[in-house]
N, C-alpha and C positions, 0 to 999 in steps of 0.2 A: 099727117100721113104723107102730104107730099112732099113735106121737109125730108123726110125716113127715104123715099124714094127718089131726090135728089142727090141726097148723099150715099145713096144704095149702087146709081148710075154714076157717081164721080169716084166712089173708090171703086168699082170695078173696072175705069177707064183706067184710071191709074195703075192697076193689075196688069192691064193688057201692056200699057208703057213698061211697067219693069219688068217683065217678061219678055217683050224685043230687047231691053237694053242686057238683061240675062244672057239672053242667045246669042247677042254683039260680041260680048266681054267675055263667053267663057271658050271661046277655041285659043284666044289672046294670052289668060291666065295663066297657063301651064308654063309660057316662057318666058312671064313677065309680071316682075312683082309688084310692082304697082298697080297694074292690071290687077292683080290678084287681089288686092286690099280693095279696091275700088269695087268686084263681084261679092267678095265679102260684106261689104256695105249695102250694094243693094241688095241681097241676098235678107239681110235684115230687115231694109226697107220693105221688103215682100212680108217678110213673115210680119212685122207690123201692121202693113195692110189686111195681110189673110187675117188678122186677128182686129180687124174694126167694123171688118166686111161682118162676123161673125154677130159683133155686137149688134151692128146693123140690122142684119138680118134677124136676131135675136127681138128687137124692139118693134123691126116690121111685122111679127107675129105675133105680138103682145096688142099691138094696136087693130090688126086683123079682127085678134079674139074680142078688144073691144067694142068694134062695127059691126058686129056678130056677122064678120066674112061679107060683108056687102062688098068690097075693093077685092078688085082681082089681085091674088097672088102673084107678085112677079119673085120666080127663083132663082137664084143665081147657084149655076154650075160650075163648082173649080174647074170638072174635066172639060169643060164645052169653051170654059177662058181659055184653057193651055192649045186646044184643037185648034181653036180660031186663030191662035198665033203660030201656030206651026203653018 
């Protein structure tokens, strides 16, 4: 369980990173095509992410229901990731 919430804490840090480097690269892209391919890349790396965080979390509730809920619930908020980085 603490393995599931290591990796719960390090893709969501990762989240918060390609979401600054998002915000960096996309006023750039519009005049710059490199720029362009380079948001399109991490753009993907995001959805990547949003999709392991899921697994993650997926397995952190499986092992919950195995403890029968004795460990606190930690939930991870897409909108609360995007707030904090704005």
């Amino acid at each position: 369980y603490r393995s599931v919430l290591d990796d719960l804490t390090s893709c969501t840090t990762s989240l918060r990173q390609i979401n600054k480097i998002i915000e960096q690269l996309s006023p750039q892209a519009a005049t710059n095509r490199d720029i362009n391919r380079k948001l399109d890349s991490v753009k993907r790396q995001k959805y990547n992410k949003e999709q392991q965080l899921k697994k993650i979390t997926a397995k952190q509730k499986r092992l919950q229901a195995i403890l029968g809920g004795a460990e606190v619930q930690v939930e991870v908020d897409h909108a609360s990731l995007e707030e904090e980085d704005i």
